[in-house]
C-alpha atoms as one frame of an Amber mdcrd trajectory, in Angstrom:
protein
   0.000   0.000   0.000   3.100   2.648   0.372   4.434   1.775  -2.577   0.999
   2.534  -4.414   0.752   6.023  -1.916   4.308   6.959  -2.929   3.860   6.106
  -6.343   0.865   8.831  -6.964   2.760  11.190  -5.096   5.686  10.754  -7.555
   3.641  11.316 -10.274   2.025  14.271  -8.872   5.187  15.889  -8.039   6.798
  15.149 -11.827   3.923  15.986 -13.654   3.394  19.258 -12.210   7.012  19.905
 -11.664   7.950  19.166 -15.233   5.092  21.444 -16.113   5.688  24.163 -14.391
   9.258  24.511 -15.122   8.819  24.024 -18.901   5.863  26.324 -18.812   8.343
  28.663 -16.838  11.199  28.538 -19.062   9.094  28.825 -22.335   6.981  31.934
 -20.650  10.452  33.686 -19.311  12.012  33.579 -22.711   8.898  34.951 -24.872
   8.589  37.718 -22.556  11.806  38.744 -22.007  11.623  39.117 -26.289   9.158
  41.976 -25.894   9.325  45.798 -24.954   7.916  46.340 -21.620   6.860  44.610
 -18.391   3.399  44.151 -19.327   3.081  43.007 -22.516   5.499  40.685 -21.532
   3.784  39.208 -19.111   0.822  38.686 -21.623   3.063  37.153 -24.387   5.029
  34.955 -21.388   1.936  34.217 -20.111   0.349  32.701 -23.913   3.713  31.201
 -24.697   3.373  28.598 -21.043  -0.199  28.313 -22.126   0.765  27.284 -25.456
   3.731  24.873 -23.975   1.096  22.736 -21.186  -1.540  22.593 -24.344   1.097
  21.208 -26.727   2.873  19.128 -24.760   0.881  18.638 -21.520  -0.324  14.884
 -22.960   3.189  13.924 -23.340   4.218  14.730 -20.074   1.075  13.446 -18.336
   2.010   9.691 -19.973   5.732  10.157 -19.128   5.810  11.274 -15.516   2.736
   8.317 -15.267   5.304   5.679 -16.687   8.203   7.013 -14.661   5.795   6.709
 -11.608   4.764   3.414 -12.181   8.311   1.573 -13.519   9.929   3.365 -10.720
   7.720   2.466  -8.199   7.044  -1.099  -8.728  11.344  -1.621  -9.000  11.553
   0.262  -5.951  14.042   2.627  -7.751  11.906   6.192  -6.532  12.486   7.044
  -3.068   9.925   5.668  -0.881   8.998   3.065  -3.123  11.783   0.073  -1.868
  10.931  -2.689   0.233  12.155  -2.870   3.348  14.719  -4.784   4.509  14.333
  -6.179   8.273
């Protein structure tokens, strides 16, 4: 039962962490490309729109793959059985 606890946390914490970070990188660099703090903003904000849309579905499967191969090896923190 921990492994199967641990291994949705996992794949909460890489989806959304993969996510966020890509979404983050993509919107930093489109905005810093424009003239002034707002409209870059807007533009940062529709480029890590644009990134989650586009590639949200591939990162959903992979971070759900990583989850569950790492978790039933044991390889993910959390997820190894224990040793007495």
């Amino acid at each position: 039962m921990k492994r199967i606890v641990f291994g949705v946390v996992w794949f909460l914490v890489l989806f959304f962490g993969i996510l966020f970070v890509g979404s983050a990188v993509v919107g930093g660099i489109a905005g810093s490309r424009t003239q002034g703090q707002q409209q870059g903003a807007i533009v940062g904000e529709r480029a890590g729109r644009a990134f989650g849309e586009k590639y949200g579905t591939m990162i959903l499967l992979g971070s759900l793959l990583i989850a569950v191969a790492g978790s039933a090896t044991g390889v993910l923190p959390g997820t190894r059985t224990r040793e007495d």
